[in-house]
C-alpha positions as CSV (number, residue, x, y, z in Angstrom):
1,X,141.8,44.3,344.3
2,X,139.9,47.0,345.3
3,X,137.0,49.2,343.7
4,X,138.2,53.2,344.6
5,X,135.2,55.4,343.4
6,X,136.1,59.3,343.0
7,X,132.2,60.7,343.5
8,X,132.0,64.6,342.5
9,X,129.0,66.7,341.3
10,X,131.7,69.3,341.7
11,X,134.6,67.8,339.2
12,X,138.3,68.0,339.9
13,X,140.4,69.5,337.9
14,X,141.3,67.2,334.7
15,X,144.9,66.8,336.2
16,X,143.9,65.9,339.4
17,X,141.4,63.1,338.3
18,X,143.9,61.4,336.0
19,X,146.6,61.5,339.0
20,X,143.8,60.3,341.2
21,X,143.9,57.3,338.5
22,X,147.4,56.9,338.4
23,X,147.7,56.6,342.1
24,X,144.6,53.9,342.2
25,X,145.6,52.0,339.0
26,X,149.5,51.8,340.0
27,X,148.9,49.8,343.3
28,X,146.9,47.3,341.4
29,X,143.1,48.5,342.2
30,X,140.3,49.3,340.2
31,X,139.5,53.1,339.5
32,X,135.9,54.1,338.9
33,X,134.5,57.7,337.9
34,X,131.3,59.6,338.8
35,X,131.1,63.3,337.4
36,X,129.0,65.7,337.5
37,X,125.9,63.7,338.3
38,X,122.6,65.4,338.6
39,X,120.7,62.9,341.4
40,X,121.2,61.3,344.3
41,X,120.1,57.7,343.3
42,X,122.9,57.8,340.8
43,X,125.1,58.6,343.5
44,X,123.7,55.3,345.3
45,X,124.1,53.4,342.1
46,X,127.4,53.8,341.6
47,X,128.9,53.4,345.4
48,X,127.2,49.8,345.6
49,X,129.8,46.8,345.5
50,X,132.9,50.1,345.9
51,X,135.4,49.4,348.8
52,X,136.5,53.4,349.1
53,X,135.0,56.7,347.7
54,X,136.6,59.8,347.5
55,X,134.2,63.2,347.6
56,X,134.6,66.7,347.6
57,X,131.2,68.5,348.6
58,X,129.2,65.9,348.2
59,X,126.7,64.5,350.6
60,X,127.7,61.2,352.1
61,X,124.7,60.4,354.5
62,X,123.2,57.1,356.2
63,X,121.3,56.4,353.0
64,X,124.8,56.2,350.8
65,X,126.6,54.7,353.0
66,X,123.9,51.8,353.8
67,X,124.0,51.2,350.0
68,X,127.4,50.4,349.8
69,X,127.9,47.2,351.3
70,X,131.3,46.8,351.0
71,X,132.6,50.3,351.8
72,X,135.5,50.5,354.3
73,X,136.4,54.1,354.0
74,X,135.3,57.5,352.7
75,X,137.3,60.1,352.6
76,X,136.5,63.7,351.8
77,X,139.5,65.9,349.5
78,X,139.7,68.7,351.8
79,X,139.8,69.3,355.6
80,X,135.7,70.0,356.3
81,X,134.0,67.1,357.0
82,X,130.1,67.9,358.2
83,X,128.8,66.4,354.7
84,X,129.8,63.1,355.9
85,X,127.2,61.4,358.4
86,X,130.0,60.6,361.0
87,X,127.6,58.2,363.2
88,X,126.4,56.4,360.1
89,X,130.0,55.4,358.9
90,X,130.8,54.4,362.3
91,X,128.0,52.1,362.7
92,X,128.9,50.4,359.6
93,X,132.6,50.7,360.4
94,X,134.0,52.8,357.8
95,X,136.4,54.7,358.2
96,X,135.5,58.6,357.7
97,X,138.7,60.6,356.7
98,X,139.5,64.4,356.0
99,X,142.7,65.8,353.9
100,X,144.0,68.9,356.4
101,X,146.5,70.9,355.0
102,X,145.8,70.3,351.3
103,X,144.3,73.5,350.4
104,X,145.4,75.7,353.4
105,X,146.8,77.7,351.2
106,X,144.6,78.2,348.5
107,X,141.8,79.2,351.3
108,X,144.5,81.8,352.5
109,X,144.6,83.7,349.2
110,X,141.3,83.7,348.9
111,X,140.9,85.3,352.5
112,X,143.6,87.6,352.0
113,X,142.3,88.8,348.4
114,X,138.7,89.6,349.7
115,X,140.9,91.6,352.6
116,X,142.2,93.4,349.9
117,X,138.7,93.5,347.9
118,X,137.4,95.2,351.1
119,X,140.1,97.8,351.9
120,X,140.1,98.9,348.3
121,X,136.3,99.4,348.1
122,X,135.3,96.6,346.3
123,X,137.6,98.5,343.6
124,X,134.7,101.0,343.3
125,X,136.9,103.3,341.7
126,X,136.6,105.0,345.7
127,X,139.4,106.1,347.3
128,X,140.5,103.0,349.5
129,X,143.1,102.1,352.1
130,X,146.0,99.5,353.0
131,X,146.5,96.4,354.7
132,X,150.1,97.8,355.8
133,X,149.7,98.1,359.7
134,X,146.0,96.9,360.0
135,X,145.2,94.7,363.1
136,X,144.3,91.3,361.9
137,X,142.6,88.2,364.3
138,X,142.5,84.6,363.1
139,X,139.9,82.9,364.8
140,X,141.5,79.3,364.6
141,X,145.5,79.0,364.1
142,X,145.1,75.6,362.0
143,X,146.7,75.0,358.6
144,X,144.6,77.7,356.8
145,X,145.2,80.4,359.8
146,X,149.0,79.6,360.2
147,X,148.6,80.2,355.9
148,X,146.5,83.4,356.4
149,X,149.2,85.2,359.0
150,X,152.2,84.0,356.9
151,X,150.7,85.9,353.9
152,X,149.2,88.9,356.3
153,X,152.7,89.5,357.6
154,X,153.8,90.0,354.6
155,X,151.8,92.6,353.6
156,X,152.7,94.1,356.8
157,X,149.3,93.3,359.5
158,X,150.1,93.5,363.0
159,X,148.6,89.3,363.5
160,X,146.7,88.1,365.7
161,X,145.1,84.9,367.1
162,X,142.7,82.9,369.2
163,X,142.6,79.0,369.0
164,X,140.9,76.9,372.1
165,X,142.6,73.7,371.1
166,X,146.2,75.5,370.2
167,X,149.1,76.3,373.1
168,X,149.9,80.4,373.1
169,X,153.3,79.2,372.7
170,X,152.9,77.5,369.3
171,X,151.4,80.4,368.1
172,X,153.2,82.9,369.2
173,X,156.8,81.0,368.4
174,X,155.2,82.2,364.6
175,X,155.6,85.7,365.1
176,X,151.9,86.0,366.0
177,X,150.5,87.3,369.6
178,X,147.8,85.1,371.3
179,X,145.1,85.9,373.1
180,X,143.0,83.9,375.6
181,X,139.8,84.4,374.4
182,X,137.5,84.9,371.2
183,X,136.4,88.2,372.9
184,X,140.2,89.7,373.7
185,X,140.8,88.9,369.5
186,X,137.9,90.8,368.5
187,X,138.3,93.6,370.7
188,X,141.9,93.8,369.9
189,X,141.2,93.4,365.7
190,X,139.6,95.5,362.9
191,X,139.9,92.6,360.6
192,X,138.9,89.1,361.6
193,X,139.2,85.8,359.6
194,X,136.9,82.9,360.6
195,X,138.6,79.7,359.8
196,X,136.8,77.5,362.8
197,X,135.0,74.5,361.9
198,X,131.4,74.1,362.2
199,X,130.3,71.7,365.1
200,X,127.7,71.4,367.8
201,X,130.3,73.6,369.6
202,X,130.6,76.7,366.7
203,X,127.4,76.4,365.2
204,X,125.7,80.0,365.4
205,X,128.4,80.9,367.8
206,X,129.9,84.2,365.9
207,X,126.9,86.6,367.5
208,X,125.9,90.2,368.0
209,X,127.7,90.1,371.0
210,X,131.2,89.0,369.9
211,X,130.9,91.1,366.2
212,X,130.0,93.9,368.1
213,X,133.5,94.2,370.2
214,X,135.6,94.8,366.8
215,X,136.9,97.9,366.5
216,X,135.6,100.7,363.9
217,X,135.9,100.0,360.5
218,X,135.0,96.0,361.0
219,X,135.7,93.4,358.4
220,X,134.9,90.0,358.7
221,X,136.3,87.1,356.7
222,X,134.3,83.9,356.7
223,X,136.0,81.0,354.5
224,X,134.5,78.9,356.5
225,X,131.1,77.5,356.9
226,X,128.2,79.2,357.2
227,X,126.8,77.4,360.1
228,X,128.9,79.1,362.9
229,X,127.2,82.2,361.9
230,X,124.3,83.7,363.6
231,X,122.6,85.0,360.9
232,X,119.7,86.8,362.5
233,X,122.8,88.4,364.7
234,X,124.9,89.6,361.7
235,X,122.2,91.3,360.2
236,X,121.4,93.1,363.6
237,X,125.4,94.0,363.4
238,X,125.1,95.1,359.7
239,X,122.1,96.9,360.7
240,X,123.4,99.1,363.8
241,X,127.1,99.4,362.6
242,X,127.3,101.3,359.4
243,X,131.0,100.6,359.3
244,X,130.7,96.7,359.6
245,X,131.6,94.8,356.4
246,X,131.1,90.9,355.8
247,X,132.5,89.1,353.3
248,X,132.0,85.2,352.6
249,X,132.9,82.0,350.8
250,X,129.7,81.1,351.8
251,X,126.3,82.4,350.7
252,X,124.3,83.1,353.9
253,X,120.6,82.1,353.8
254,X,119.2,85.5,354.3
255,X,121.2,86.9,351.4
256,X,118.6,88.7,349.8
257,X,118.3,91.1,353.1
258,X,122.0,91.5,352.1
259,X,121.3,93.1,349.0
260,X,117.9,94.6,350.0
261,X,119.3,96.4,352.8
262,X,123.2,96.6,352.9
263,X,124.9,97.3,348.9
264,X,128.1,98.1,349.3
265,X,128.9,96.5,352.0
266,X,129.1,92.7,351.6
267,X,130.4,90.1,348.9
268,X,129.7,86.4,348.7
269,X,131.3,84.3,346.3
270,X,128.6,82.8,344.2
271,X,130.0,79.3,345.4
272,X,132.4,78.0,347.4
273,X,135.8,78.8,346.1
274,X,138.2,78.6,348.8
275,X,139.8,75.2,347.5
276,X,139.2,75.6,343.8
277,X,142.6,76.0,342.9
278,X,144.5,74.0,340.1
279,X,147.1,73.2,342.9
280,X,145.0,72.4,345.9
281,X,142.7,70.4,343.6
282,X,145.7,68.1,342.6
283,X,146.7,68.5,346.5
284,X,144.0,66.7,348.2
285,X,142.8,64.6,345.7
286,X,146.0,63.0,345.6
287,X,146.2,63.1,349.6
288,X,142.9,61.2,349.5
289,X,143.7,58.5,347.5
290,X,147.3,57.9,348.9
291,X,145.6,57.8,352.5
292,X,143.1,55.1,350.8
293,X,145.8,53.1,349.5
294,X,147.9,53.2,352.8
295,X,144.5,52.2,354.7
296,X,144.3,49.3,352.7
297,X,148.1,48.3,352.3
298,X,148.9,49.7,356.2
299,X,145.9,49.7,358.1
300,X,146.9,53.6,358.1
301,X,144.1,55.6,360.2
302,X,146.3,58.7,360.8
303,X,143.5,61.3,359.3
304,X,140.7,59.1,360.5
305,X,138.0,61.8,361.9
306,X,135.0,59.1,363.2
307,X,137.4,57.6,365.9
């Protein structure tokens, strides 16, 4: 038997967490809870003597995984992984995982409805416009981007798309031209959505530069991660560009400038809300103890991201 420990500050939805438990308890292991906890050393109290833990947004660094000596995999219910220390698990040999795909969609939506948010003047009341026959670029065709331009097309966007690590021809076999470079998409787009991850390649890698080749009327979409913007760069773009927009599922650190300097011409959810959905909360934690339970009945590493 196994000790499975679901470890959220952030709680799933009610329904998610009992089919969490039904999916542990019905292939004979033990099921233990953490909720809403309010430090860290209860966090490292409860993983001690636990063979998997499951997480959402929760930090998973060398400190917790050294205190839990039996651990042999963590996995994180959704498809960012940068709160896990990577090189710690490794070193201990745990096995790091990620659930892509489970709340694509949800993230979608929520990229879409700020779209519409935007084009309707943060529903000011303003005279606004339409989506219908806007130029959109998704920077990174993975689950949530091949999500975004399903929806975009139907609401009648000319799509677009850039992805370093995806053929043209698997994108565009979607209905969706390709470009070869980030600065092509952005020249080409009024309307980009960010959906790249953020690594030592990404970090701080949206810049003046690149914001400054969209087209007038600009509106950015990050449902990302903060990290890949550089911040002192978008407020030099928000600065000179009167028409640029931003909207995030991210809170930037320099917000405050935000509202100092540029009302009217931002939003950021006040916390991350791309994945808190009924549906993709049932999605990926379910995904994330199925993949635990086929790791330990299967040796399963198919989702494995610390390889």
């Amino acid at each position: 038997m196994k000790k499975i420990l679901l470890a959220t500050d952030k709680p799933f939805a009610k329904e998610a967490v009992q089919k969490i438990r039904n999916v542990v308890e019905s292939s004979g292991n033990e099921f233990v809870l953490l909720e809403k906890y309010t430090s860290k050393q209860q966090l490292l109290d409860a993983v001690k003597n636990v063979h998997a833990i499951i997480i959402r947004s929760d930090i998973v660094d060398k400190e917790v995984i050294e205190s839990a000596s039996e651990l042999q995999i963590v996995v994180r219910a959704g498809a960012g992984y940068d709160n896990i220390d990577l090189a710690a698990a490794t070193a201990k040999g745990t096995v790091a995982m990620n659930t892509p795909g489970q709340n694509s969609n949800a993230v979608a939506e929520l990229a879409l409805g700020m779209m519409v948010f935007a084009a309707r003047d943060f529903f000011s009341g303003k005279s606004g416009s339409e989506l219908k026959g806007k130029t959109l670029g998704i920077h990174a065709y993975g689950n949530v981007g091949r999500n975004i331009a399903r929806i975009a097309k139907g609401f009648g966007m000319q799509v677009n798309a850039f992805d370093a690590f995806v053929p043209k021809e698997v994108i565009e076999k979607d209905d969706v031209k390709a470009f070869d470079s980030a600065e092509e998409l952005y020249e080409a787009c009024q309307y980009i959505s960010l959906n790249i991850p953020a690594t030592a390649d990404t970090k701080k890698s949206i810049d003046f530069q690149l914001l400054n080749k969209m087209q007038k009327g600009a509106v950015l979409i990050n449902t990302a991660r903060k990290e890949i913007m550089n911040e002192p760069d978008l407020l030099k773009i928000m600065a000179e560009r009167s028409d640029f927009i931003y909207l995030s599922d991210i809170e930037p650190d320099n917000k405050e400038e935000f509202a100092a300097k540029f009302p009217g011409r931002y939003f950021f959810t006040p916390k991350k809300s791309g994945a808190q959905t009924e549906e993709a909360n049932v999605n990926a934690g379910i995904a994330a103890a199925v993949q635990i339970i086929n790791f330990f009945e299967r040796g399963d590493i198919t989702f494995q991201v610390n390889k």
